[in-house]
BAPA-739100 format. One line per field, with one value per residue (C-alpha): residue number from 1; y, x, z. Coordinates in nm, 2 decimals, always signed. Example, Ala and Ser with C-alpha at 12.3 -4.5 7.8 and 13.67 -1.06 7.14 Angstrom:
BEGIN
k	[1|2] $
py	[-0.45|-0.11] $
px	[+1.23|+1.37] $
pz	[+0.78|+0.71] $
This chain:
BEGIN
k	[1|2|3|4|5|6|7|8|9|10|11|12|13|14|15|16|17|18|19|20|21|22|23|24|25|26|27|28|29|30|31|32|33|34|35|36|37|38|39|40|41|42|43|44|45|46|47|48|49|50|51|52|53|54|55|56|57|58|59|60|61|62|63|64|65|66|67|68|69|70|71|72|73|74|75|76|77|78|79|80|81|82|83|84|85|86|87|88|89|90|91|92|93|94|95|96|97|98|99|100|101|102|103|104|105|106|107|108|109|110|111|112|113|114|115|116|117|118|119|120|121|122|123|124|125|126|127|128|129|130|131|132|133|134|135|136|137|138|139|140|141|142|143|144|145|146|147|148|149|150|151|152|153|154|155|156|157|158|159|160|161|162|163|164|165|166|167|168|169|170|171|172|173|174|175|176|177|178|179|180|181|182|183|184|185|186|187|188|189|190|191|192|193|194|195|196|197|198|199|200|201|202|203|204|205|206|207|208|209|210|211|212|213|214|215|216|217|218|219|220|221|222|223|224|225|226|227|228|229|230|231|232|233|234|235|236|237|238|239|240|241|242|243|244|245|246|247|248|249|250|251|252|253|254|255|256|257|258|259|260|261|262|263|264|265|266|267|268|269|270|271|272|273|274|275|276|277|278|279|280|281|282|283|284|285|286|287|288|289|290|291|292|293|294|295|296|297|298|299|300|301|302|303|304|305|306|307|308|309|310|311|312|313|314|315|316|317|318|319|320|321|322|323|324|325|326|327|328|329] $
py	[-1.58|-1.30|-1.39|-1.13|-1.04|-1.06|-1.21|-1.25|-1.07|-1.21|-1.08|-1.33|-1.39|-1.73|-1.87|-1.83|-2.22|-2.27|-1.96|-1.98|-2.26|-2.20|-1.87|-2.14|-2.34|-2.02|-1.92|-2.31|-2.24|-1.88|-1.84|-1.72|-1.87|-1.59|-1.60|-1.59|-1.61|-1.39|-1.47|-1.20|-1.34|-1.10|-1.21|-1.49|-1.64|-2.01|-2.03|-2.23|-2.56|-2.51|-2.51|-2.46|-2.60|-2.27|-2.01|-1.81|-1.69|-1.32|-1.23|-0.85|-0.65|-0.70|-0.43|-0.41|-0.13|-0.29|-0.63|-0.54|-0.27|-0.56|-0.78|-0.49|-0.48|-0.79|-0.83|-0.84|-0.83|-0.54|-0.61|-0.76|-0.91|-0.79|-1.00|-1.07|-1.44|-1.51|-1.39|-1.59|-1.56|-1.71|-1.86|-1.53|-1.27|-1.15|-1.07|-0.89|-0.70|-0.65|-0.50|-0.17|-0.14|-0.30|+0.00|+0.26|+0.33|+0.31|+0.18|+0.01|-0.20|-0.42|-0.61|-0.46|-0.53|-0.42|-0.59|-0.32|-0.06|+0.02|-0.19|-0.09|+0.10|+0.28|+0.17|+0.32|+0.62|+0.66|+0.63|+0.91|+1.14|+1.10|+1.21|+0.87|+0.78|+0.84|+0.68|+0.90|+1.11|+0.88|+1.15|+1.05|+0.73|+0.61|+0.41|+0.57|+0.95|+1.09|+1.34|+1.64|+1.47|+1.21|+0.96|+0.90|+0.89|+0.50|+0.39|+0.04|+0.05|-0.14|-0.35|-0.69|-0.83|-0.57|-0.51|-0.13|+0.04|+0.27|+0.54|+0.53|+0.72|+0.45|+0.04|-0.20|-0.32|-0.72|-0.73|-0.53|-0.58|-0.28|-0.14|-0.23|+0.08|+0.29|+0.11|+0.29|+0.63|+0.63|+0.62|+0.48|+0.46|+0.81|+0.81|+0.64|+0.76|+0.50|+0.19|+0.42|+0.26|-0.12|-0.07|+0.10|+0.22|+0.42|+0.28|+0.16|+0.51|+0.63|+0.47|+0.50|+0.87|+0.98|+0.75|+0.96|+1.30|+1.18|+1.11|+0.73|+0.57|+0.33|+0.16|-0.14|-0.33|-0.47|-0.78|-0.89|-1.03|-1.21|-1.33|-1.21|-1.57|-1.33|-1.15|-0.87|-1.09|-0.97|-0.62|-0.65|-0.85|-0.60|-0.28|-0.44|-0.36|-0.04|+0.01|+0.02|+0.27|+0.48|+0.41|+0.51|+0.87|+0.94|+0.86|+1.02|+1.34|+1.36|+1.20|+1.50|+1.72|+1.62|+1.57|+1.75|+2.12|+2.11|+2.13|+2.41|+2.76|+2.92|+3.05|+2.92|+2.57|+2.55|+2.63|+2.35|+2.18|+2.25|+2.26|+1.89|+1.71|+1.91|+1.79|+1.43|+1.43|+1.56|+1.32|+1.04|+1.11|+1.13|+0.83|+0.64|+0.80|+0.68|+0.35|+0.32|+0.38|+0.13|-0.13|-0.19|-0.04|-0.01|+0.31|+0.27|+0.22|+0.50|+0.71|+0.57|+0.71|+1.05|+1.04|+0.90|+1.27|+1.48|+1.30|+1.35|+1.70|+1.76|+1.52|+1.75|+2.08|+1.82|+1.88|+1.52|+1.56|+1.88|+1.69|+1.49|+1.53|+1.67|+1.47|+1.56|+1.53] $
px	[+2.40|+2.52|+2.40|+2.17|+2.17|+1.81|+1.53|+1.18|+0.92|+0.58|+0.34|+0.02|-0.23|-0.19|-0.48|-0.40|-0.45|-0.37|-0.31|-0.02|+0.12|+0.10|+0.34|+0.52|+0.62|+0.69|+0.96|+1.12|+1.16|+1.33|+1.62|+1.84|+1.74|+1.66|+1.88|+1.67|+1.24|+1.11|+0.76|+0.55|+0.26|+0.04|+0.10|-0.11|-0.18|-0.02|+0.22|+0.06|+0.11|+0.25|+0.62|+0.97|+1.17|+1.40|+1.17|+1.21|+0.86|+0.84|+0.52|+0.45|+0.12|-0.14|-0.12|-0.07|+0.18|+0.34|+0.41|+0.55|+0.82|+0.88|+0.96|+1.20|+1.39|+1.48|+1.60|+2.02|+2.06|+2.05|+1.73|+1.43|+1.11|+0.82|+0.49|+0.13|+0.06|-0.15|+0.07|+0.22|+0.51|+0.76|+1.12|+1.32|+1.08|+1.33|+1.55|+1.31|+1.30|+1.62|+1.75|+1.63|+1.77|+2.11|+2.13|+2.10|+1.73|+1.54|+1.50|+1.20|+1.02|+0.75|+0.51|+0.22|-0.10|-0.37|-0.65|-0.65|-0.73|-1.12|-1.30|-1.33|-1.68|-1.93|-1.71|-1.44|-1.62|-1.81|-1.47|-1.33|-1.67|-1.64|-1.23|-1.10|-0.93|-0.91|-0.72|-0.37|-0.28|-0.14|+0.22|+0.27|+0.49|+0.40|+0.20|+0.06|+0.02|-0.15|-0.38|-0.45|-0.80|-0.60|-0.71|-0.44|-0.44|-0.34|-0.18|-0.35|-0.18|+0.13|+0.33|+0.41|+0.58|+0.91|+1.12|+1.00|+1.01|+0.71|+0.78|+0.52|+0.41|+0.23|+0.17|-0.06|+0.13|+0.09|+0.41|+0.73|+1.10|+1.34|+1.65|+1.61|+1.83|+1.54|+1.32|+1.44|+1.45|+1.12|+1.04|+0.69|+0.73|+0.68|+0.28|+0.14|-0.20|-0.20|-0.30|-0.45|-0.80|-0.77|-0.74|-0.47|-0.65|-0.39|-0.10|+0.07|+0.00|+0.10|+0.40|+0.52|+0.44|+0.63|+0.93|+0.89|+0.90|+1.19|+1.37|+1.34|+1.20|+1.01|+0.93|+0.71|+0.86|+0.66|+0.72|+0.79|+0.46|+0.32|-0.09|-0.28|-0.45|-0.66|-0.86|-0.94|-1.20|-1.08|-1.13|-1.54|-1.53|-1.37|-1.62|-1.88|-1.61|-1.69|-1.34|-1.23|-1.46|-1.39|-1.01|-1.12|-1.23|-0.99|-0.69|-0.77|-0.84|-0.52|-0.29|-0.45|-0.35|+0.01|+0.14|-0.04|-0.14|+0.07|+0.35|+0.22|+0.30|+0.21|-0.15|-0.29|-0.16|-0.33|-0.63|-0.61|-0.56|-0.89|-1.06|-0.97|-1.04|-1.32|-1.50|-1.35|-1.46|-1.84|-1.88|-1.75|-2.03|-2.28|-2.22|-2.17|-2.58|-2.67|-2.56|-2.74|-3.05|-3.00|-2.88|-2.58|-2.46|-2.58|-2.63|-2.40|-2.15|-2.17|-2.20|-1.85|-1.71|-1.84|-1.73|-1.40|-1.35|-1.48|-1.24|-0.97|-1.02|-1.03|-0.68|-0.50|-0.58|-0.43|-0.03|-0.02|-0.01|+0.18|+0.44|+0.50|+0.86|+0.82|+0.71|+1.02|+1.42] $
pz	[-1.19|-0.94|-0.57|-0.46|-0.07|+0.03|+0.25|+0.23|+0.52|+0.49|+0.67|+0.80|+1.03|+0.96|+0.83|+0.49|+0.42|+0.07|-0.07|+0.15|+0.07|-0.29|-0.18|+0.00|-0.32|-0.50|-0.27|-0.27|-0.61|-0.64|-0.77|-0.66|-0.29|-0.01|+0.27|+0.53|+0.55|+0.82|+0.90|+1.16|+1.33|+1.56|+1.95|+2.05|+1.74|+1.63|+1.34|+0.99|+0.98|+0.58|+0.65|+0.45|+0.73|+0.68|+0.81|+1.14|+1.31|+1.48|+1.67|+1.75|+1.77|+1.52|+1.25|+0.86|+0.96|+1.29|+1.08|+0.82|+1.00|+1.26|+0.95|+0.84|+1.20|+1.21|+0.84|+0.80|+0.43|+0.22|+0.02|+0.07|-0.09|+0.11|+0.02|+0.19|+0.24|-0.09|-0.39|-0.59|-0.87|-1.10|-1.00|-1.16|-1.02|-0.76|-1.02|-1.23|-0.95|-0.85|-1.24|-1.11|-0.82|-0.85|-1.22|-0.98|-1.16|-0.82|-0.45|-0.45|-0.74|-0.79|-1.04|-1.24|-1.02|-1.30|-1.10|-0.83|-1.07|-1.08|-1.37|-1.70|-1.78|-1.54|-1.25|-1.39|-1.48|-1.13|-0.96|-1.14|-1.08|-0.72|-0.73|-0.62|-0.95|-1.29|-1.60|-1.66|-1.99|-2.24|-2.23|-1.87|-1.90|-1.49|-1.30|-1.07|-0.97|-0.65|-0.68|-0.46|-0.38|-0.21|-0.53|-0.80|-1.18|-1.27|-1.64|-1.73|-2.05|-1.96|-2.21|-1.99|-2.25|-2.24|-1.91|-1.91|-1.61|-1.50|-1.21|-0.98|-0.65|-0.47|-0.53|-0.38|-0.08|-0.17|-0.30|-0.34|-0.36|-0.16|-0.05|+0.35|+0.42|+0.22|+0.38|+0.69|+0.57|+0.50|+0.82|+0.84|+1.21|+1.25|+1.09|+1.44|+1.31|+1.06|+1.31|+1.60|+1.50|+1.40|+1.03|+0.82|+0.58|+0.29|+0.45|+0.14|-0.02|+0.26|+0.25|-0.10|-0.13|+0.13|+0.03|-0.33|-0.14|+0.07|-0.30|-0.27|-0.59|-0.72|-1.06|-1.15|-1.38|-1.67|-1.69|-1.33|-1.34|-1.05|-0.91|-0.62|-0.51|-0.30|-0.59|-0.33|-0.18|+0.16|+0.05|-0.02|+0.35|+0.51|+0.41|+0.64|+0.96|+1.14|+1.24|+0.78|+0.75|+1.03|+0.95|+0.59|+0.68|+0.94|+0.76|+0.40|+0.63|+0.80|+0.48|+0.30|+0.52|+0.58|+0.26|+0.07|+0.24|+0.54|+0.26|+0.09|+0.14|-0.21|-0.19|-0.54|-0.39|-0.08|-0.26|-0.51|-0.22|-0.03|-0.37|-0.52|-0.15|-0.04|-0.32|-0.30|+0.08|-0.04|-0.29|-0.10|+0.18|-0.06|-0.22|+0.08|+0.20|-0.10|-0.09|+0.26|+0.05|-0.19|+0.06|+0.00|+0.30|+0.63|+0.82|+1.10|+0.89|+0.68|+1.00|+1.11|+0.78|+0.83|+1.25|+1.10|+0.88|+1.11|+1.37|+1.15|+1.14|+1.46|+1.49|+1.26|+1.50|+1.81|+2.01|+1.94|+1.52|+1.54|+1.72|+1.42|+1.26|+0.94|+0.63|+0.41|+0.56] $
């Protein structure tokens, strides 16, 4: 087996419990072994009590974002496995992984994570109504596409039991194996507005999309299959915090506008542009009102969501954005 030059960065709050520990055991089993374990804490917090015994512990600012680019600055080797604290995965996952990248195919790859698509049936069907998502033409062999709405088209049709690899655009960010270097020229630094308020809502698709305009790509591999322990439990909890659904608004409002029509120069573009998130952005807040009727969400939050666009808005307009470096090199 050729040695593979990589670490693992696992981002946690630390209270994880046994989810954690099951990722624990997973990692005491990879093979090949990482060569170092970077674990980032926010500041203030204590470390698990699961250990390895051959982990180092990092503390920085709280953040989905901050974390995981701390993780990356203090990384040495040339690749990395970058994972939340409740995945778990087989002993020859990292080299699943790795195929791609050490072919020359891509930079970054990861496993198929079907169970973040919506649900089959009216689910699936509402989702695409409201411009959020919607299930991919059979000719396009990818995973996922983003859409001018700021949703993406998703491909649930993959064949596990094959190492195919699927182009994609964006990924859950659970789990994902990189280049560190392209890592870096991504850049993710430079999108501050991602964790200005609490939550960084789209920060994955933020991530991965601008990586694919930057020329850095990234494949999920078929059969590099591995389990989110979490079963997006933490997402449902979440939607009751202000601060998501302001983050929610704010950030689809400004990623819209940066990589999609602050890019565009041809007329016909820029209005497909307005066109496909305008009525994304409607439906979204009339779904949300509605679903304050129905009680399955309260008022003020659904407020926050609408004070979170309309913020946005008024962000893009601000020295503060227009100081950004551009999106592309």
């Amino acid at each position: 087996m050729n040695k593979i030059h990589y670490s693992v960065i696992i981002r946690t709050t630390g209270q994880a419990g046994e989810k954690y520990a099951k990722l624990l055991s997973c990692i005491s089993e990879l093979q090949p072994e990482p060569e170092e374990i970077i674990i980032v804490l926010p500041e203030g917090t204590k470390p698990p009590e699961e250990r390895l015994g051959n982990e180092s512990f990092y503390y920085c600012p709280k953040g989905m974002v901050r974390q995981r680019l701390y993780g990356l600055e203090q990384c040495r080797t040339p690749y990395a496995l970058f994972c939340d604290d409740d995945v778990a995965f087989s002993s020859d996952f990292v080299q699943k992984l790795h195929k791609p990248l050490a072919d020359g195919i891509a930079q970054l790859s990861a496993g198929p994570l079907l169970s973040f698509f919506p649900q089959r049936g009216a689910k699936a069907v509402a989702s695409m109504l409201l411009g959020n998502t919607a299930p991919m033409f059979p000719w396009r062999n990818m995973y996922v596409r983003i859409l001018r709405s700021t949703g993406y088209s998703y491909n649930r049709n993959i064949d596990s039991s094959k190492c195919m690899y699927y182009p994609s655009e964006s990924l859950a960010w659970t789990c994902f194996y990189a280049e560190t270097e392209a890592m870096r020229r991504i850049c993710l630094e430079e999108e501050t507005w991602l964790d200005a308020h609490g939550y960084a809502a789209m920060d994955d698709q933020t991530m991965f999309y601008k990586g694919h305009l930057r020329g850095i790509r990234t494949v999920v591999v078929a059969n590099a299959l591995y389990e989110h322990l979490d079963a997006k439990t933490s997402t449902r909890a979440l939607q009751s915090r202000p601060n998501v659904n302001y983050s929610m608004g704010f950030n689809r409002m400004v990623f819209w506008h940066r990589f999609f029509l602050s890019r565009h120069r041809n007329i016909l573009e820029r209005f497909l542009d307005r066109v496909c998130f305008y009525y994304q952005c409607v439906c979204a807040c009339i779904y949300s009102r509605i679903n304050v009727y129905c009680g399955k969400k309260r008022k003020e939050d659904h407020q926050k969501f609408v004070s979170g666009i309309l913020d946005g808005a008024g962000y893009i307009k601000s020295p503060e954005y227009k100081n950004l470096p551009p999106v592309k090199e």
